[in-house]
C-alpha positions as CSV (number, residue, x, y, z in Angstrom):
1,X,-42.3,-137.3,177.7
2,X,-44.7,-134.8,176.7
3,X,-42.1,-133.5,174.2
4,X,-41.4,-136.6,172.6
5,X,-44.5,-137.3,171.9
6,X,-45.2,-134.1,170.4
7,X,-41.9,-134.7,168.1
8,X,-42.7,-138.7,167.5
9,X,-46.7,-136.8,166.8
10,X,-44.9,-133.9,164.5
11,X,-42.5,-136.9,163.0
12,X,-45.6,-139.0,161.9
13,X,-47.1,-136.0,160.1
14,X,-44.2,-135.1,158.4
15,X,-44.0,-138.9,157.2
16,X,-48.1,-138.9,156.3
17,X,-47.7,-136.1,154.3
18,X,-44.9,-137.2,152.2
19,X,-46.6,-140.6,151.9
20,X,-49.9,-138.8,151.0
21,X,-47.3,-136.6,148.5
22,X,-45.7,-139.8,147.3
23,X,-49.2,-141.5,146.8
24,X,-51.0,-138.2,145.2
25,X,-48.1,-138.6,142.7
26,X,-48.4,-141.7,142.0
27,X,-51.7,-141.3,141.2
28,X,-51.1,-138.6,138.8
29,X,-48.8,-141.0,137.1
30,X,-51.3,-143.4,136.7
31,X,-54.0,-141.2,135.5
32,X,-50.9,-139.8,133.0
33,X,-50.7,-143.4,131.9
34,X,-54.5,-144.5,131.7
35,X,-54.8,-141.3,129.5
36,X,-51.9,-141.9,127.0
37,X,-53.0,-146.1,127.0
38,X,-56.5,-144.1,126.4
39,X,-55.1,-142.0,124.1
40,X,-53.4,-145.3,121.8
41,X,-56.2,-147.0,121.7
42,X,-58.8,-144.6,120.6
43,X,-55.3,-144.2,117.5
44,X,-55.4,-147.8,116.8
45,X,-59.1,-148.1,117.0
46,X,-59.0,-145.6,114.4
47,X,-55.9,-146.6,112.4
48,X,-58.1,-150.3,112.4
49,X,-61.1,-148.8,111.2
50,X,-59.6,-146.8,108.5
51,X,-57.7,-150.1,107.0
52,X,-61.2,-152.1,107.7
53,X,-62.6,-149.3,105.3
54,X,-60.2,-149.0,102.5
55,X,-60.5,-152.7,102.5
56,X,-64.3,-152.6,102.0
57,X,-63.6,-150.0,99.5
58,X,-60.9,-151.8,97.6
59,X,-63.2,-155.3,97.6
60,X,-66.3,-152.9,96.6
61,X,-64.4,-151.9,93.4
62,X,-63.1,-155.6,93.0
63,X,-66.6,-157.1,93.1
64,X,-67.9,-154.1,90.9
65,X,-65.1,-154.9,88.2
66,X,-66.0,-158.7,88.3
67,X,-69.4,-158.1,87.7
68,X,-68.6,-156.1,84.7
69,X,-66.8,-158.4,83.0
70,X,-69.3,-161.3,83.7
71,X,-71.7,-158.8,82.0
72,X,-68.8,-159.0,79.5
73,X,-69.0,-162.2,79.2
74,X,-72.7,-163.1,78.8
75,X,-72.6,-160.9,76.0
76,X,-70.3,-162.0,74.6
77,X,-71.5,-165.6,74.8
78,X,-75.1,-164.6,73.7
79,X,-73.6,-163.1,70.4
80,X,-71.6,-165.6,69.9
81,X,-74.3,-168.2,70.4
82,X,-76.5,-166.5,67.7
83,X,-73.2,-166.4,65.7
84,X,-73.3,-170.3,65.9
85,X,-77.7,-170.2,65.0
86,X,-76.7,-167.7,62.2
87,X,-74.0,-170.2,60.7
88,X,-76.0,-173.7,61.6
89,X,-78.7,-171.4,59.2
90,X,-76.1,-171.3,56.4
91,X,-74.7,-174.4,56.5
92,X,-78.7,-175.6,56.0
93,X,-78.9,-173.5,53.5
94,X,-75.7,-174.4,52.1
95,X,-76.2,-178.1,51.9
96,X,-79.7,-178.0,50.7
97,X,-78.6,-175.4,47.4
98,X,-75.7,-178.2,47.1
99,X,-78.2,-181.1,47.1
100,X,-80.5,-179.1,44.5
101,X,-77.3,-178.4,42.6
102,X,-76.5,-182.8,42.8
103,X,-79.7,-183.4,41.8
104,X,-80.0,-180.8,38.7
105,X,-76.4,-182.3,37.9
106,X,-77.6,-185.8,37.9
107,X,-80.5,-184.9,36.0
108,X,-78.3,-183.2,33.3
109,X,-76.4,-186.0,32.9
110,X,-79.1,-188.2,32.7
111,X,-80.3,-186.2,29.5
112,X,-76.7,-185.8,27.9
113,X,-76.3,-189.7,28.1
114,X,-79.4,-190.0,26.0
């Protein structure tokens, strides 16, 4: 009796140590895992990041090139807008020399018909 018990008893340890093996292995090969799912992440957190940063970058330079040409455009209106003051000022000009010019023709003709 005595012997099989010692043999069941020796059995048992054999079997605990190659579950403890199995189970220390297993555990190796999660730890293996949670550092290459670790290891992914931290890669794609980055890879993210990196896009996030050209996109700022890129939109920077968009909004920087919009706001140039709406300087470009104000101006370009505000010149054109004294353009249009400079020409209103000739036309003025224009039709009051042509009303002196009627009226110093009228008057001329006035005197030939006498």
């Amino acid at each position: 009796q005595l012997h099989l018990t010692t043999s069941e008893k020796n059995e048992l340890a054999i079997s605990l140590e190659r579950v403890q093996n199995q189970l220390q292995e297993r555990e190796s090969e999660i730890k293996r895992e949670i550092s290459e799912y670790k290891d992914r992440l931290l890669q794609a957190e980055k890879e993210h990041q990196d896009t996030l940063t050209e996109a700022n970058r890129k939109s920077e330079v968009e909004i920087e090139a919009c706001h140039e040409k709406i300087s470009s455009l104000e101006h370009f209106i505000s010149s054109q807008k004294l353009e249009i003051e400079h020409l209103k000022s000739n036309k003025e000009q224009l039709n009051n020399s042509l009303k002196e010019a009627n009226q110093a023709l009228g008057e001329f003709l006035k005197t030939k018909v006498r």
